[in-house]
MARLOKE-338019 format. One record per residue (C-alpha): x, y, z; residue in one letter; chain; residue number from 1. Coordinates in steps of 0.1 Angstrom, whole numbers, always signed. Example, Ala and Ser with C-alpha at 12.3 -4.5 7.8 and 13.67 -1.06 7.14 Angstrom:
BEGIN
> +123	-45	+78	A	A	1 .
> +137	-11	+71	S	A	2 .
! end
This chain:
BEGIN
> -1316	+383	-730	X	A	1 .
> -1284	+367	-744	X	A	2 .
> -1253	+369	-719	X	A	3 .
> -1228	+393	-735	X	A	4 .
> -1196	+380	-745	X	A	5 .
> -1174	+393	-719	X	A	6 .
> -1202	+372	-695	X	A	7 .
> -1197	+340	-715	X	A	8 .
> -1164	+339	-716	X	A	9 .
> -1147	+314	-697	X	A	10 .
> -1116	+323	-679	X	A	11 .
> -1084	+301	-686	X	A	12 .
> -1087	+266	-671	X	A	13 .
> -1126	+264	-663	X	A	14 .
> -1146	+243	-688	X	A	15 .
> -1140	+213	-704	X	A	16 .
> -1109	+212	-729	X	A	17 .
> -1095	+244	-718	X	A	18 .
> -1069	+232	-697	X	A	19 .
> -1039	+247	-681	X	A	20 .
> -1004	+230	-683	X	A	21 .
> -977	+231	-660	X	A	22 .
> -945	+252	-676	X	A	23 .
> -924	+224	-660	X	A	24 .
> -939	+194	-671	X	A	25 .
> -968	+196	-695	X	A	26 .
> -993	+182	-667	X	A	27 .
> -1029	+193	-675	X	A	28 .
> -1053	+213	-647	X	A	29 .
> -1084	+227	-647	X	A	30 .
> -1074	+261	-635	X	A	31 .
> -1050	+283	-632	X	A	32 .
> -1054	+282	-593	X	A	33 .
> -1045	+239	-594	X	A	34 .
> -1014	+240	-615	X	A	35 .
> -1000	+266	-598	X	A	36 .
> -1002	+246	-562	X	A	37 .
> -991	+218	-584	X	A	38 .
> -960	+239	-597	X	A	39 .
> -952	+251	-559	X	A	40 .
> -956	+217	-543	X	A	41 .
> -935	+195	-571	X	A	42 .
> -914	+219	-588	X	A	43 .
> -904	+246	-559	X	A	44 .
> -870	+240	-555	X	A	45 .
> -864	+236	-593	X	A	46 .
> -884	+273	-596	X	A	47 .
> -863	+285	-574	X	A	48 .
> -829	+276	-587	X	A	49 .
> -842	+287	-620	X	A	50 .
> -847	+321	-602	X	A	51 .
> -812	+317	-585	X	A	52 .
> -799	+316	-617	X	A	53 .
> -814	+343	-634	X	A	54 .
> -805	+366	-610	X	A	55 .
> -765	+357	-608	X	A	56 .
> -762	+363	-646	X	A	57 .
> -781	+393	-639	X	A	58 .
> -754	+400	-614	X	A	59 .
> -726	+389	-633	X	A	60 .
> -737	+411	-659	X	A	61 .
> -736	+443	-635	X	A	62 .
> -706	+433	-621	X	A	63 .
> -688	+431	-657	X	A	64 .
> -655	+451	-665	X	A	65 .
> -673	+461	-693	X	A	66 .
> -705	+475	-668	X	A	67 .
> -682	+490	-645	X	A	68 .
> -664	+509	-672	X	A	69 .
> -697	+521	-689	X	A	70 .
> -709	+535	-658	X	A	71 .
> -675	+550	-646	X	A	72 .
> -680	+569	-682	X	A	73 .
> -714	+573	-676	X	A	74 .
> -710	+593	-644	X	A	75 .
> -695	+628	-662	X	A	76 .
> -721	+633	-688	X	A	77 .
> -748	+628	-661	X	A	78 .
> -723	+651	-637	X	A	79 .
> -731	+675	-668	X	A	80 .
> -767	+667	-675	X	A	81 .
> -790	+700	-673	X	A	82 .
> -819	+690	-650	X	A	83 .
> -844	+670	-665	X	A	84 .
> -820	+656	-694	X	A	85 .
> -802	+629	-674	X	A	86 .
> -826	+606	-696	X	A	87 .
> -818	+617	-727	X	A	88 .
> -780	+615	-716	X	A	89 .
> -780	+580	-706	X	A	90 .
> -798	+574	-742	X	A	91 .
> -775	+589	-762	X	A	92 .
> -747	+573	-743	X	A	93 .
> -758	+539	-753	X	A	94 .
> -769	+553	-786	X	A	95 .
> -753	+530	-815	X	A	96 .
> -736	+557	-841	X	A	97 .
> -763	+556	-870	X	A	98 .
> -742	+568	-894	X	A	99 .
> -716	+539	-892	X	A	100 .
> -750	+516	-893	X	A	101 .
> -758	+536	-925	X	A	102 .
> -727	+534	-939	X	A	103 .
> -732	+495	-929	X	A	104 .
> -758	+491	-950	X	A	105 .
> -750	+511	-981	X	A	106 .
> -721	+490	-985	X	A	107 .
> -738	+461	-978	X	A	108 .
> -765	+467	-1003	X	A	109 .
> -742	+473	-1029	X	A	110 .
> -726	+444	-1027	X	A	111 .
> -754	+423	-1024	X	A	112 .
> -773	+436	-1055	X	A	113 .
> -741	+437	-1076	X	A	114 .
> -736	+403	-1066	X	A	115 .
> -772	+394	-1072	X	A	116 .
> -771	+413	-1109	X	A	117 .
> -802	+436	-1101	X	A	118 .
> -827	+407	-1094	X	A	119 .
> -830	+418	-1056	X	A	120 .
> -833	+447	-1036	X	A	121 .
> -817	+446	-1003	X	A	122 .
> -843	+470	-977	X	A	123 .
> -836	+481	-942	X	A	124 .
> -857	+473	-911	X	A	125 .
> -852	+470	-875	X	A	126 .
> -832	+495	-855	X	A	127 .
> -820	+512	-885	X	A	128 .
> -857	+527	-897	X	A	129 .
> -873	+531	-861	X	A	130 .
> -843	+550	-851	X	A	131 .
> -840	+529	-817	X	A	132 .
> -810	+515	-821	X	A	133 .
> -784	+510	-794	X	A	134 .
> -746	+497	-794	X	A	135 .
> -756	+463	-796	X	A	136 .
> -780	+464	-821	X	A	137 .
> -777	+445	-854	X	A	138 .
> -784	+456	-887	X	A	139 .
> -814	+437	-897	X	A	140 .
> -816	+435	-940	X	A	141 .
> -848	+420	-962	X	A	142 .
> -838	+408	-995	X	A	143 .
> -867	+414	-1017	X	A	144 .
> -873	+400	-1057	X	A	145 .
> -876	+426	-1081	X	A	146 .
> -905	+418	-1104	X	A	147 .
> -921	+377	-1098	X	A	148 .
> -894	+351	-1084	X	A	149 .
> -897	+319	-1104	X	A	150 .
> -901	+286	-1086	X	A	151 .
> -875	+281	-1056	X	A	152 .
> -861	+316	-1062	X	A	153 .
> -857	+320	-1024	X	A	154 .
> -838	+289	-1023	X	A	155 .
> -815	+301	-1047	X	A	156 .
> -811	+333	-1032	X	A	157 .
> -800	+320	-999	X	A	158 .
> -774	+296	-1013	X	A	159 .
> -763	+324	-1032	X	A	160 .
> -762	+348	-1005	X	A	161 .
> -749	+327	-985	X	A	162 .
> -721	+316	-1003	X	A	163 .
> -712	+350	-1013	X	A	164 .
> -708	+360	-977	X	A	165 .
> -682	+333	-970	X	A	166 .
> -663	+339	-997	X	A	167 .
> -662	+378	-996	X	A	168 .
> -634	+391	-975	X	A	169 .
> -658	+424	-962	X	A	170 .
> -679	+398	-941	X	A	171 .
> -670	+371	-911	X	A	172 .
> -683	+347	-892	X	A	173 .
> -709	+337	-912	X	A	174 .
> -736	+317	-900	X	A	175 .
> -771	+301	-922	X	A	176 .
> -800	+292	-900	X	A	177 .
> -816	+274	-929	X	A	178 .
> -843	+258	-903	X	A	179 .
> -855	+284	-880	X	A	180 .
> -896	+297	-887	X	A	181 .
> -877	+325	-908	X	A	182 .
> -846	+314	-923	X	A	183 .
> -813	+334	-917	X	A	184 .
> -780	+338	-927	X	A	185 .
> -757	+361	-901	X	A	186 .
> -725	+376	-901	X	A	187 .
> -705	+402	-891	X	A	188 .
> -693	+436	-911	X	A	189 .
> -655	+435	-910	X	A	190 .
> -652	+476	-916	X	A	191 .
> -677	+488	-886	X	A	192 .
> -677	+457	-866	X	A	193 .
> -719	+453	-868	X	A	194 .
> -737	+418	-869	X	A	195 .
> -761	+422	-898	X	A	196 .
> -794	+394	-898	X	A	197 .
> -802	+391	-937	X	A	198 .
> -837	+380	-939	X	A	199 .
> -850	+365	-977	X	A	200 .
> -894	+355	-967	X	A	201 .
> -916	+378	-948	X	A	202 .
> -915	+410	-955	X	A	203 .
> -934	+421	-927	X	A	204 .
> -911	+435	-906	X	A	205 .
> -908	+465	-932	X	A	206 .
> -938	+476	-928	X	A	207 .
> -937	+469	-891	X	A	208 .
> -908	+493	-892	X	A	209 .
> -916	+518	-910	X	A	210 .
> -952	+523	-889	X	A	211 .
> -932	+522	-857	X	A	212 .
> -904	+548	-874	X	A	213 .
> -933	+576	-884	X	A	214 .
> -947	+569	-844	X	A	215 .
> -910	+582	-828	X	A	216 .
> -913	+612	-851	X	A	217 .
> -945	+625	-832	X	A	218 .
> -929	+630	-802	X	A	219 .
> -893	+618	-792	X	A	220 .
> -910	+612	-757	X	A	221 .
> -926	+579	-772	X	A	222 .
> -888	+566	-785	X	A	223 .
> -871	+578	-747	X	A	224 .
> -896	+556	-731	X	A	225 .
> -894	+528	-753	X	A	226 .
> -852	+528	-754	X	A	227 .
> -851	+531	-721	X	A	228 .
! end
């Protein structure tokens, strides 16, 4: 009788070509066992000041004017909380105000499809549609093509989007990320203050949103645990 899958499977680093590499230097190992005494023995010290590091901006970060403030303002609510909904307080506390995002994006969307003279539609995903958004969250936007885009459409679109960004005195600090896996352009919403990421190729993360949005509404348990 033939082995079943689960038996043949090799695990990482036993066989022949299916190595394991150092995350320092690239070094190849059989298993998972010799790269890690490798790691340990040549790289320990640089682990640990990697480590070190971490953990002072973690610090840093907690020991923030701005940390110390939230939680002084923190403490009444939760003084306040009935029992059981100290969760839910904390939550809405760092809770971004949705209708300022909303407002965000309407205007946004109209100026971008005026601009574009109907040949786009500017969509929502992200924060905004799963409903998990907190203060620092951007506004993420997916410029879709009504109808078929002709040849280098989405080249056109981004210099035009970009450019129209710069120039218009609604939007700031505008920055093009013409060379990431997904090209961006970034900037910030003068009138509410929100970053906004406007994505032009893979339209993926609609959908994405919209199956994670219609998951929160079964039970508001699923976006508590998943915000917090």
């Amino acid at each position: 009788m033939s082995a079943s899958a689960s038996e043949s499977t090799s695990p990482p680093g036993d066989g022949d070509g299916n190595l394991v590499l150092c995350m320092v230097c690239g070094a190849p190992f059989q298993s998972a066992q010799d790269c890690l005494a490798h790691a340990l023995l040549k790289h320990g010290s640089k682990l640990q000041k990697q480590v070190r590091n971490r953990l002072n901006a973690i610090t840093a970060i907690f020991n923030s004017a701005q940390s110390q403030s939230e939680r002084h303002d923190l403490r009444d609510p939760l003084e306040k909380s009935k029992p059981g909904g100290h969760l839910r307080t904390v939550l809405n506390f760092f809770a971004v105000d949705l209708e300022k995002m909303k407002t965000c994006f309407e205007h946004v969307r109209n100026c971008i499809e005026k601009e574009m003279k109907g040949k786009v539609r500017v969509l929502p995903f992200g924060s905004l549609v799963t409903d998990l958004a907190l203060k620092e969250s951007d506004l993420d936007l997916f410029l879709e093509p009504n109808g078929n885009p002709p040849p280098l459409f989405h080249q056109h679109l981004y210099n035009t989007t970009s450019y129209f960004l710069r120039s218009s005195k609604c939007f700031a600090d505008v920055d093009t990320i013409r060379h990431a896996s997904v090209p961006i352009v970034r900037c910030k919403h003068q009138l509410t203050g929100l970053n906004i990421d406007v994505y032009m190729s893979h339209p993926n993360g609609i959908l994405y949103s919209r199956f994670v949005g219609k998951l929160m509404l079964r039970d508001e348990r699923i976006s508590e645990l998943i915000c917090f």
